[in-house]
C-alpha positions as CSV (number, residue, x, y, z in Angstrom):
1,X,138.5,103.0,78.7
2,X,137.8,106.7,79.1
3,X,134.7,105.9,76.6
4,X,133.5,103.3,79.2
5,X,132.1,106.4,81.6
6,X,129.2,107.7,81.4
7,X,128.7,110.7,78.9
8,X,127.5,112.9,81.8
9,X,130.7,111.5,83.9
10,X,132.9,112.6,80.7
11,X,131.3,116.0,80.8
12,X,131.7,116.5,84.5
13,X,135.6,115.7,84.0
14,X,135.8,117.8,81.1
15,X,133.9,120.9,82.5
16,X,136.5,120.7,85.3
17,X,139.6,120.1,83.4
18,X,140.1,116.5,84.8
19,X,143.3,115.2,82.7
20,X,142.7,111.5,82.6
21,X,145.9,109.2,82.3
22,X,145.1,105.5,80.6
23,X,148.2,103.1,80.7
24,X,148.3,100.9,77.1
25,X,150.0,98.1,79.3
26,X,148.3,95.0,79.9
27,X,150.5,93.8,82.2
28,X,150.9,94.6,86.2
29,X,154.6,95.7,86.1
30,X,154.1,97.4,82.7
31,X,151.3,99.4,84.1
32,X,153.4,100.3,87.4
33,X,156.2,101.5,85.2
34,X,154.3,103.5,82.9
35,X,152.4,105.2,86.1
36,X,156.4,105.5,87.5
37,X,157.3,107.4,84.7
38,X,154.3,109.1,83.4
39,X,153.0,110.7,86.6
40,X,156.1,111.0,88.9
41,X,158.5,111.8,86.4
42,X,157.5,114.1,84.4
43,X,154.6,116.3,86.4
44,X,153.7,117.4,89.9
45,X,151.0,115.2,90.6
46,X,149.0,113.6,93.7
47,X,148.6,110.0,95.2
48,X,145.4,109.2,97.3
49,X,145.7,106.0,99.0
50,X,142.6,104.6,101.2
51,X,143.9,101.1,101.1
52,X,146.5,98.6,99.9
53,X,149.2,96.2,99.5
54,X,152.7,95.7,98.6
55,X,152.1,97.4,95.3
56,X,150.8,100.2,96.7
57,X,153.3,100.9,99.2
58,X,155.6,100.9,96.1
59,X,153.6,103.3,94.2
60,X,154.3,105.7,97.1
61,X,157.8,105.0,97.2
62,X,157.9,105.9,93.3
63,X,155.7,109.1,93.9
64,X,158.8,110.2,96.8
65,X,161.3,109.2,94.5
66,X,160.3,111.2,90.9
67,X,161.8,114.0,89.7
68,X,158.0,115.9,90.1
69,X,156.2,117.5,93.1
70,X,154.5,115.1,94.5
71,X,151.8,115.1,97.5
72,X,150.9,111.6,98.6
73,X,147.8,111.4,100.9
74,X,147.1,108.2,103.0
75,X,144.3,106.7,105.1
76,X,145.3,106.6,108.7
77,X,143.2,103.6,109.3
78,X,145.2,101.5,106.5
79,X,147.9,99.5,108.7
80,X,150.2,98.6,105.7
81,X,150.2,102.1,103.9
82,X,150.2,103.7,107.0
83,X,153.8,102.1,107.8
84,X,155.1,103.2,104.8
85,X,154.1,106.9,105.0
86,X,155.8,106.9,108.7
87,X,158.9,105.6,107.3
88,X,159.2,108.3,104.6
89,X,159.2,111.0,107.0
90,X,157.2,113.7,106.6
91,X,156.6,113.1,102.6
92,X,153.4,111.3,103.4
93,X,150.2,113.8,105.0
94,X,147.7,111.2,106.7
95,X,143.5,111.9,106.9
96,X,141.2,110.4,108.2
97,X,137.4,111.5,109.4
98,X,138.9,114.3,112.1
99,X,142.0,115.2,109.2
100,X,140.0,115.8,106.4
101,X,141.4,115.3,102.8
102,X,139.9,118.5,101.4
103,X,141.5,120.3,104.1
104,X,144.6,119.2,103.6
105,X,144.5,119.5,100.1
106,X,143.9,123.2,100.3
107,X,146.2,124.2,102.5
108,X,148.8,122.2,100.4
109,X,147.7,124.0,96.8
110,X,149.6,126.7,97.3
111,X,152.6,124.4,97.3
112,X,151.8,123.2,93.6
113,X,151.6,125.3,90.9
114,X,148.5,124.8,89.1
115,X,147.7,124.8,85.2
C-alpha cells in the first residue's frame, strides 16, 4: 500500500520521519486487533478522530486502555465520538475551529517523549 502514494508523498513522509503502520489483515476485526496491539500496546502513539461509528468509538476505548501513552484527539462536532470522549473522562482533548488541533498537540508534546 505504501507504494500506492505518490513518490513525492513518499518523500515528504520520509524527509519527516513519518513511520507508516500497514495492517496484513484483510479482515475488519483482524485489522482492529492488529491496530489494538501494534499501536496501543506497544508505543506511545496518537488517535485523531474527525468522524465515526461504533468502530471508532472502540478504537478509542483501545487507545485508553493500552499499555502505551496515548493522546486521543476528537472532533467536537462528531455527536457519536464526542459521547465517548465525555465518558472517558479527561483521556479524550476535543478541537474544533476555535480549539485548534496544532495547538493542542504542542502543548501536549512535552507529555510524549519523542524519537
Amino acid at each position: 500500500m505504501y507504494q500506492q502514494l505518490l513518490p513525492s508523498v513518499r518523500q515528504k513522509n520520509k524527509k519527516a520521519d513519518v513511520k507508516v503502520r500497514v495492517s496484513t489483515e484483510s479482515q475488519g476485526m483482524g485489522i482492529y486487533k492488529s491496530f489494538n496491539y501494534e499501536i496501543f500496546e506497544r508505543r506511545p502513539s496518537a488517535v485523531v478522530a474527525f468522524d465515526g461509528n461504533s468502530a471508532a468509538t472502540n478504537l478509542i476505548q483501545e487507545a485508553k486502555n493500552g499499555k502505551g501513552k496515548s493522546a486521543i484527539f476528537v472532533w467536537a462536532n462528531s455527536k457519536n465520538l464526542m459521547q465517548k470522549a465525555k465518558s472517558l473522562h479527561g483521556y479524550v482533548y476535543s478541537f474544533d475551529s476555535e480549539n485548534k488541533l496544532v495547538d493542542i498537540i504542542k502543548k501536549l508534546e512535552s507529555s510524549f517523549e519523542l524519537g
